[in-house]
N, C-alpha and C positions, 0 to 999 in steps of 0.2 A: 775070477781073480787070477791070475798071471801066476804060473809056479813061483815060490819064493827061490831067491840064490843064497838069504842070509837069515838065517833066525838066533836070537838071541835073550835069552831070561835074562829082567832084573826087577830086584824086589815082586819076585813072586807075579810077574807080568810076562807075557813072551809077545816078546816084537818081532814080525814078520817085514822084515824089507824087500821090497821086488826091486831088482833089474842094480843089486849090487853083487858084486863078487866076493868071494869067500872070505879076500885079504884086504880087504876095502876098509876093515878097524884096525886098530894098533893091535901088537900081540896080549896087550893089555885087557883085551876083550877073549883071550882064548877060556879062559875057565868060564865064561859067561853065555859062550856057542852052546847051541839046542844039544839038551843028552837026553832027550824024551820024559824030562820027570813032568809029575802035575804041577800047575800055574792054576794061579784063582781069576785069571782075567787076559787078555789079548786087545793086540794094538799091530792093527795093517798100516802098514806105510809106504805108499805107491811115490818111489822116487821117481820123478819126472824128468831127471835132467836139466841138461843149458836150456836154456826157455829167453829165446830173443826179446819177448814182451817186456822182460827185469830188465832191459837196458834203457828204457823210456822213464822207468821210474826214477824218484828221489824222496830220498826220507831225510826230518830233522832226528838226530840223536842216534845212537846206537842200535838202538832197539825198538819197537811200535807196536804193540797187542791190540788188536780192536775187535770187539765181537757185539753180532748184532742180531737179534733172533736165532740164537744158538751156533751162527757162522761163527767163525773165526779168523782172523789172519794176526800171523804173526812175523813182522817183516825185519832181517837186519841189514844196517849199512855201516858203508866204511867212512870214515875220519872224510870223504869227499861227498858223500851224501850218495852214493851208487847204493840201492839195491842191491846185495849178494846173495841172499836167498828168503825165501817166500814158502810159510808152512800153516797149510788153512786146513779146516775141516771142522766137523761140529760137535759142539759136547753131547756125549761125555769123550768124546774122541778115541773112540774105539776105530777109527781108520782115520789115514792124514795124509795128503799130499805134500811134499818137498822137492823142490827146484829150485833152481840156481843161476845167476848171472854167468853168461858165456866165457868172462874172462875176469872178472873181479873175484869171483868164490874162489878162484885156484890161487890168483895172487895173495888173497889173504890166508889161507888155510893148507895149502903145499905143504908148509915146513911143520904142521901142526904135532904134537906129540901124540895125542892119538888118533891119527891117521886123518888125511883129508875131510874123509866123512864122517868123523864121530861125533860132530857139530851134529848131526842128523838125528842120533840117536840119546842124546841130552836133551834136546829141543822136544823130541819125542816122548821123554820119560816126564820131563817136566808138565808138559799140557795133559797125559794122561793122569796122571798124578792127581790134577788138579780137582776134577770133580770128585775123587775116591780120599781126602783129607789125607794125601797125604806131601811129601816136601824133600827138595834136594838142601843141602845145606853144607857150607865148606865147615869142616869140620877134620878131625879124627874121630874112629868107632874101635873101640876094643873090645872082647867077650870074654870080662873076669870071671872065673869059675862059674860060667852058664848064663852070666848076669850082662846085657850089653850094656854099653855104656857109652857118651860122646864127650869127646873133648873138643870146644869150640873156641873161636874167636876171632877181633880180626887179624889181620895178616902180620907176624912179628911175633905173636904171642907164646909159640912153642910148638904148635899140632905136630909138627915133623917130630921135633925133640921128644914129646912125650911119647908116641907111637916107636920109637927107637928104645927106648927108656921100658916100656912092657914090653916088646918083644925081645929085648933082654932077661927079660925077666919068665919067658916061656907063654907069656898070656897072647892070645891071637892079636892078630890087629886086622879088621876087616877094610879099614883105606886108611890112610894119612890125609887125605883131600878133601873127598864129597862121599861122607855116609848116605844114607836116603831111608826117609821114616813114612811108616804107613800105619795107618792103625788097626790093632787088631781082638779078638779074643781070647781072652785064657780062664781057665778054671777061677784066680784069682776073680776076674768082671772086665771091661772094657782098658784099654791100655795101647800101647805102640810099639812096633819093632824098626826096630834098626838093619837095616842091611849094607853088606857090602858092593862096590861098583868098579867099574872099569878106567876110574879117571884116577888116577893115584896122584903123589907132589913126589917131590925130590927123594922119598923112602921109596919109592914104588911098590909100597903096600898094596896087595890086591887079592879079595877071599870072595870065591861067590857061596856066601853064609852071612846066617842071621841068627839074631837074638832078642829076645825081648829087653826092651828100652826102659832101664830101670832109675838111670838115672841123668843128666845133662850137667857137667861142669863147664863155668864158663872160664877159662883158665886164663894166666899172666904170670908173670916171672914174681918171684921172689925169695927173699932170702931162707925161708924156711918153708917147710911144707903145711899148709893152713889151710883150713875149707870154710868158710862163711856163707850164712844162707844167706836168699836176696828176696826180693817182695817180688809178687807178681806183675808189677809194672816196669820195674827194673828189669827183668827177666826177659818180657815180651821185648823192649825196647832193644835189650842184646838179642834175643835170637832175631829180631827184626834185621841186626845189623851183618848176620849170615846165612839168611838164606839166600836163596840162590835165581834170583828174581829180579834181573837188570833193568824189566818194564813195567813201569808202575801205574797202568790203566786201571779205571776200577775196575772192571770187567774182571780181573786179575787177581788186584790186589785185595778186596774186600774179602773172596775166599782165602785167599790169604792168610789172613788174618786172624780169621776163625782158625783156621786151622793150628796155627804157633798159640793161638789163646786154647785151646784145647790141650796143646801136649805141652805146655805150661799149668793147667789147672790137673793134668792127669799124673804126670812125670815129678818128679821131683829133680831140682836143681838147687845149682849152687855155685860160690867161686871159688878156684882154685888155683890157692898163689904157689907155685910149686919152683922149690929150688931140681937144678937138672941134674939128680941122682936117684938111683934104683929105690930109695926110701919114698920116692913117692909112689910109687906100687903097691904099698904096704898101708900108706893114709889112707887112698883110695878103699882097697880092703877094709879097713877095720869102719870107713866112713858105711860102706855098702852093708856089713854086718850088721850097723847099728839099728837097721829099719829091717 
């Protein structure tokens, strides 16, 4: 195995990247650089480089997951059908290969907000994820008095605002962006944690901490602050609608699915129409107390 140049914890994983430099992530990744604590799992990732081969290729759609006797590939292209990078390797993908097109991966990724290469290490967190039940998700994640919590939805609905709105209010906010949920044990019996990551939105929320995942709001605007519960079908159907899974192979998707049916039948959820003032911190509160 090649000395690593970059190692990096998330959600209780440490990713080893070879043959990348220090500054290769955005500084959004500094609280998430190796500090030596213990990790319950590991994931090698042998970046390859421009790889001339990715310029012979072409893909329909954005994205292309295909796995076949535990293979994997994971290939994405641009709006012209180029191949820009190529991330194979076998479940449970405890080691992964990535490489890239010699001149489309910079044009599309240069200006990226967190760094060139943090495509690299999403791409990574996600297929690890996969076998271990657990899931990225655009979301917010806050830790009310010890209790994690996600505020979800899709794009418009508030996540920035709310995450503004608690850390007003003194309560953390572990992202504004993409929480990441793994499942875990507690004294109470089987259950899920929420953790913080390196991709924040326009707050630039960024905690490397976790909490256990007590409960999932699925939020929208409204004129007063209200929480209503939803049916299990409802629910899967919304968290369907943010996780964080642009390639819809079954190979993919059928774990998937289990997985958002699991922390739907574990988690308790709900929606939450919240008008944008400090009073929703407080429904929140008294909503978490009530269980």
């Amino acid at each position: 195995m090649p000395d690593p140049q970059l190692i990096c914890d998330l959600a209780d994983i440490r990713f080893i990247f070879s043959a990348l430099p220090p500054d290769a992530f955005s500084s959004f990744f500094k609280p998430f650089l190796f500090q030596g604590g213990a990790v319950s799992g590991s994931c090698f990732v042998e970046v390859g480089g421009a790889s001339p081969e990715l310029c012979a290729l072409r893909a329909k759609g954005a994205w292309n997951f295909s796995q076949r006797g535990g293979a994997a590939c994971l290939l994405g292209a641009n709006p012209a059908g180029e191949v820009m990078w190529r991330m194979t390797g076998e479940s449970p993908f405890g080691r992964l290969r990535f490489e890239w097109h010699p001149t489309a991966f910079e044009a599309m990724y240069r200006n990226e907000a967190y760094g060139m290469y943090g495509i690299i290490a999403i791409l990574a967190l996600v297929l690890r994820l996969l076998p271990l039940g657990g899931l990225v998700m655009h979301g917010s994640a806050q830790v009310v008095d010890g209790q994690g919590i996600i505020c979800t939805g899709p794009s418009g609905r508030g996540k920035s605002t709310i995450s503004r709105l608690f850390h007003g209010c003194g309560v953390p906010v572990l992202t504004d962006e993409r929480p990441i949920v793994r499942p875990c044990t507690s004294p109470e019996g089987p259950g899920f944690r929420v953790y913080g990551s390196p991709w924040p939105s326009l707050g630039g929320f960024v905690m490397n901490a976790s909490a256990p995942l007590k409960k999932i709001y699925f939020i929208e605007h409204g004129p007063e602050q209200v929480i209503a519960p939803l049916t299990t079908r409802e629910a899967v159907l919304r968290l369907l609608d943010v996780a964080l899974v642009p390639w819809l192979d079954a190979a993919f998707f059928d774990p998937l699915i289990q997985t958002m049916e699991a922390i739907i039948r574990t988690v308790p959820h709900a929606v939450l129409r919240f008008r944008p003032d400090a009073t929703v911190v407080e429904a929140v509160r008294r909503d978490l107390a009530a269980f």
